[in-house]
C-alpha positions in Angstrom: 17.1 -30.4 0.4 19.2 -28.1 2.0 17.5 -26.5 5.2 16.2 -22.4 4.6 17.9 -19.6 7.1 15.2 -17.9 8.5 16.0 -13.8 10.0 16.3 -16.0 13.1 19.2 -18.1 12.1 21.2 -15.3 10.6 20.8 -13.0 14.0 22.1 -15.8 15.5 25.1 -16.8 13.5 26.1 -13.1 12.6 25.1 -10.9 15.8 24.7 -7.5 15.5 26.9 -5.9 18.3 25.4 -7.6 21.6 22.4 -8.6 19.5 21.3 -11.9 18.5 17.3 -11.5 18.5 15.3 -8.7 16.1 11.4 -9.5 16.1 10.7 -10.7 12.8 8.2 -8.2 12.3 9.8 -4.8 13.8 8.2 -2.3 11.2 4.4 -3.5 11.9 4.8 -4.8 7.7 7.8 -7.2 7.7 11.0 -6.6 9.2 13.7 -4.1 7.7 17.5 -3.5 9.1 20.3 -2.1 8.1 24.2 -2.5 9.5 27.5 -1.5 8.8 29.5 -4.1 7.4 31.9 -4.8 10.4 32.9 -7.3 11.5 32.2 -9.6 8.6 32.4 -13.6 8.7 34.7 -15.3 6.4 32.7 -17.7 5.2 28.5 -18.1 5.5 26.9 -21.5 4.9 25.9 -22.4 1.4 21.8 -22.3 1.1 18.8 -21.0 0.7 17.3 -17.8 2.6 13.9 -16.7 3.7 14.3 -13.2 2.9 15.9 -10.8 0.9 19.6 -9.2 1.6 21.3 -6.3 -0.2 24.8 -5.7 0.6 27.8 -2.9 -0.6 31.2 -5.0 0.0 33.7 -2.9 0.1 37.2 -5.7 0.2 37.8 -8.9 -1.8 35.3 -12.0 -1.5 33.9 -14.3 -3.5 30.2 -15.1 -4.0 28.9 -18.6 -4.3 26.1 -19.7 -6.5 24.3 -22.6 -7.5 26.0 -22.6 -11.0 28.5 -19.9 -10.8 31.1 -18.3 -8.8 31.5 -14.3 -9.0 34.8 -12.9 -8.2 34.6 -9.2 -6.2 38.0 -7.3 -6.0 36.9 -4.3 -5.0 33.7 -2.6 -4.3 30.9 -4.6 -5.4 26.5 -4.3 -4.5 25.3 -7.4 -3.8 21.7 -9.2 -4.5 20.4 -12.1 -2.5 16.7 -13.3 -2.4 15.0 -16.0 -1.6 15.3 -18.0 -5.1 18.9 -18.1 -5.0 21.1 -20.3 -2.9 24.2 -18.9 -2.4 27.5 -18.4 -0.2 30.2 -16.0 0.6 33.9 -16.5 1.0 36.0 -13.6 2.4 39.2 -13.2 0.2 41.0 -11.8 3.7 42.1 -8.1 4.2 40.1 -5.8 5.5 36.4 -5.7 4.9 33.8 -2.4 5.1 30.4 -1.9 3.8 26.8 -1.9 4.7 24.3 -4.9 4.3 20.1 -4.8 4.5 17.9 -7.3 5.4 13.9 -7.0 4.8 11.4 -9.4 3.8 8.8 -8.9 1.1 6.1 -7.8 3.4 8.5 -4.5 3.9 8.5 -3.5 0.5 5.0 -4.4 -0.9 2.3 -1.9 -0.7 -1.1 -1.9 -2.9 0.6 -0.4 -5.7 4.2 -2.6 -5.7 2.2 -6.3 -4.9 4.2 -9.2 -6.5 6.7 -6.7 -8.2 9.9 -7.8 -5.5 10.4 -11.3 -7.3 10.7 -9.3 -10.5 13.2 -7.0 -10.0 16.3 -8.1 -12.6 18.9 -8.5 -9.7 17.1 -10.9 -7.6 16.2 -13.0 -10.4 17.6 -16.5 -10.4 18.6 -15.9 -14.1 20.2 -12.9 -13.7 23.6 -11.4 -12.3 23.6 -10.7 -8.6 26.7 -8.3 -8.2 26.7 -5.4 -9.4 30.5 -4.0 -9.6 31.1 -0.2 -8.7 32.9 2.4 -9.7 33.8 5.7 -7.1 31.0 7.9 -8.2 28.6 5.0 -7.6 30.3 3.8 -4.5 29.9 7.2 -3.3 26.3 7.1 -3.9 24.9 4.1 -2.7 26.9 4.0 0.5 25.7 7.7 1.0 22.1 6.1 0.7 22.6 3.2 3.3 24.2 5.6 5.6 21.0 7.8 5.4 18.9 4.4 5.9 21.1 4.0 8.7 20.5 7.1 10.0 16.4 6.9 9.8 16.8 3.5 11.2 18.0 4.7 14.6 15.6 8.4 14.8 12.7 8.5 16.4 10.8 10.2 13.4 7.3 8.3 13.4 7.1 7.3 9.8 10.7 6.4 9.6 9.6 2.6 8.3 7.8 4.5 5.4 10.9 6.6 4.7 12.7 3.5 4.6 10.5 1.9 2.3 11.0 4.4 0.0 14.9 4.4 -0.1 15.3 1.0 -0.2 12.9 1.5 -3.6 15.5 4.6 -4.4 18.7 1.8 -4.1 16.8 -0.5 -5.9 16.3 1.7 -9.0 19.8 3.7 -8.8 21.0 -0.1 -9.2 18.8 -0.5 -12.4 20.1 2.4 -13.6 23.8 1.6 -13.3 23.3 -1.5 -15.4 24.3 -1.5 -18.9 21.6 -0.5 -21.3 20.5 -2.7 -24.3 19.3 -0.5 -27.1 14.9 -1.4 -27.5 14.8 -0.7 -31.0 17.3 -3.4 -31.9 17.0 -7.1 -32.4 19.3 -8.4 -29.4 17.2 -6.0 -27.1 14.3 -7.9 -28.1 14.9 -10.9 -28.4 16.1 -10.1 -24.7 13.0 -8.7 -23.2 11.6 -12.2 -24.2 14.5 -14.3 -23.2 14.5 -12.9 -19.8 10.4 -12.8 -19.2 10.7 -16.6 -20.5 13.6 -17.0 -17.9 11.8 -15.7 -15.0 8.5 -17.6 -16.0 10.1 -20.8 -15.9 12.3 -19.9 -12.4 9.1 -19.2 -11.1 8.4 -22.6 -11.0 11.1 -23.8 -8.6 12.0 -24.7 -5.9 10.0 -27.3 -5.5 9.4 -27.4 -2.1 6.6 -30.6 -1.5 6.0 -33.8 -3.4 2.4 -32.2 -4.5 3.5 -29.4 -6.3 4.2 -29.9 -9.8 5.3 -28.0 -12.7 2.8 -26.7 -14.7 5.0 -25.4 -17.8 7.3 -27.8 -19.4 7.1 -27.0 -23.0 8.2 -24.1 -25.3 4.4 -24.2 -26.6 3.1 -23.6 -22.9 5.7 -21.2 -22.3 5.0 -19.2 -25.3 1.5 -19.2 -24.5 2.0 -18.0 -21.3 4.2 -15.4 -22.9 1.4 -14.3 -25.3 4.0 -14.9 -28.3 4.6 -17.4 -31.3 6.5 -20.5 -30.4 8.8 -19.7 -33.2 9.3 -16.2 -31.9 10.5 -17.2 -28.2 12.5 -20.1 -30.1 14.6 -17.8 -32.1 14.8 -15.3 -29.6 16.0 -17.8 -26.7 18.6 -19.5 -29.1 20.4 -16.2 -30.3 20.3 -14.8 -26.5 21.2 -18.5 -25.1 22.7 -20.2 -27.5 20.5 -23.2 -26.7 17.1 -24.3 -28.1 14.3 -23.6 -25.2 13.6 -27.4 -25.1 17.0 -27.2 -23.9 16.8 -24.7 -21.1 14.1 -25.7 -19.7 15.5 -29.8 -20.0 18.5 -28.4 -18.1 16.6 -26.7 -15.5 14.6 -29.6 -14.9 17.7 -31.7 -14.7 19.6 -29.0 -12.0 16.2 -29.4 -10.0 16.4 -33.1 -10.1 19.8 -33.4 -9.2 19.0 -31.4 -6.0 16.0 -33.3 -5.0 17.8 -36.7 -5.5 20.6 -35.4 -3.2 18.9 -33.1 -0.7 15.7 -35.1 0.1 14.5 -38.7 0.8 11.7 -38.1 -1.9 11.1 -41.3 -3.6 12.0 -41.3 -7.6 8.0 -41.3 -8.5 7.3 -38.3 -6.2 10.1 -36.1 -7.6 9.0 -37.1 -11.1 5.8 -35.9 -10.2 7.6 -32.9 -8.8 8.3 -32.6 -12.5 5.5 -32.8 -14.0 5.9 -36.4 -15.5 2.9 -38.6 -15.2 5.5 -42.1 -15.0 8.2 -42.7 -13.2 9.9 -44.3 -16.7 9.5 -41.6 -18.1 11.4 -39.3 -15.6 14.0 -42.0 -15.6 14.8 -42.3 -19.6 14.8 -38.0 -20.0 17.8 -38.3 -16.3 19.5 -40.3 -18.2 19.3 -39.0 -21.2 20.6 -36.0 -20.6 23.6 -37.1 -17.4 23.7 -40.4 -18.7 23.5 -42.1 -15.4 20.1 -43.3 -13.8 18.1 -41.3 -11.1 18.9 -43.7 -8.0 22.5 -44.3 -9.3 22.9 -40.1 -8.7 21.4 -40.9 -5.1 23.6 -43.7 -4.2 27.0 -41.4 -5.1 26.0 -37.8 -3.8 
């Protein structure tokens, strides 16, 4: 699997100014900074990241994910956490903006535990740039140039300040988002689709060979769901357009593909990865669904 940048390894491929070493936990609960966007690299390695990263890109890029490339043009707020690999690509010309790093010890308090992997915009389901228009360009970089302002005072509860405008960025973002109407069908069958979503992303990566899915049905997910089968069937198929034995099938697959081609995990353990309790039985639903067997896939990645 492809290795995780730590804080550490991005200081040290992207210095700030003279900079190449922050102490990973400068705010006494998890590390928080915040930069102007200048001088920005044309092109970061593909992969995984340890922490979260929220950045206004002001030029024209291109973001890299897993299963989908997003275009930016313009003026763009972008979402990267730890469940998402991705990339960026510089499209040349100049480049401005502001970027954040923090961890999720920064943002959690007693009252906002295990909320962070929640929030739409991080979630591996979900859309990750947010496009802007001039009144909203005007307003979040006005907020990261106030965090950047705090950042560098002196005041003596600047780190809780800080906290609380990252939270303010994070909800202005929510609120820029188009709105599905609750009352209607679509917006429920929605709700549903997406808390299915983020139950079964929840489950992966999977990181060792003894971890194991524990959810690999629409039964189990609906259970965990608190709803009918039927209802999280119908609901995922008119938001999808696929049955939820489906998503989840091609989930499982995208994980498979990545353990065959980014570890040396045997076949067996990454069907047990997988939840299935024989290795045949891992190998019939691979092929099944690429049509080629799990150690061919090896051999040609």
């Amino acid at each position: 699997m492809e290795p995780i940048e730590t804080l550490a390894d991005f200081y040290r491929r992207h210095p700030v100014g003279d900079k190449t070493e922050f102490p990973e936990n400068n705010t006494g609960q998890g590390h928080f900074n915040v930069f102007l966007r200048e001088p920005c690299l044309n092109r970061s390695p593909f992969g995984r990241r340890d922490f979260y990263k929220v950045a206004l890109v002001i030029g024209k890029g291109k973001m890299i994910y897993a299963d989908k490339q997003v275009v930016i043009d313009r003026q763009a707020l972008v979402f990267s956490s730890p469940a998402v690999p991705s990339a960026w690509e510089s499209g040349g010309g100049p480049q401005s903006g502001y970027f954040c790093l923090f961890t999720q010890a920064f943002i959690e308090s007693v009252d906002y535990k295990g909320r962070l992997p929640e929030f739409p915009l991080f979630q591996a389901d979900k859309g990750h740039v947010l496009e802007l228009d001039e009144p909203q360009l005007a307003l979040i970089s006005g907020l990261l140039n106030r965090m950047r302002a705090v950042m560098a005072s002196d005041y003596r509860a600047k780190y809780d300040m800080l906290r609380s405008y990252l939270r303010i960025l994070m909800h202005e973002s929510l609120n820029m988002l188009p709105v599905v109407p609750a009352d209607s069908h679509a917006g429920a069958a929605a709700r549903i689709t997406a808390q299915f979503l983020a139950l079964l992303e929840r489950q992966f990566p999977i990181d060792s060979p003894g971890q194991s899915m524990a959810l690999r049905t629409p039964a189990a997910f609906a259970q965990g769901l608190a709803v009918h089968t039927n209802h999280l069937n119908r609901s995922v198929k008119m938001i999808t357009g696929r049955t939820t034995s489906r998503v989840i099938s091609d989930r499982m697959i995208k994980e498979a593909q990545a353990l065959l081609q980014h570890t040396d995990w045997s076949v067996a353990q990454i069907a047990g990865g997988l939840g299935f309790e024989e290795p045949a039985y891992f190998t019939n639903f691979f092929k099944k669904y690429t049509g080629t067997a799990p150690a061919r896939t090896r051999v040609s990645a």
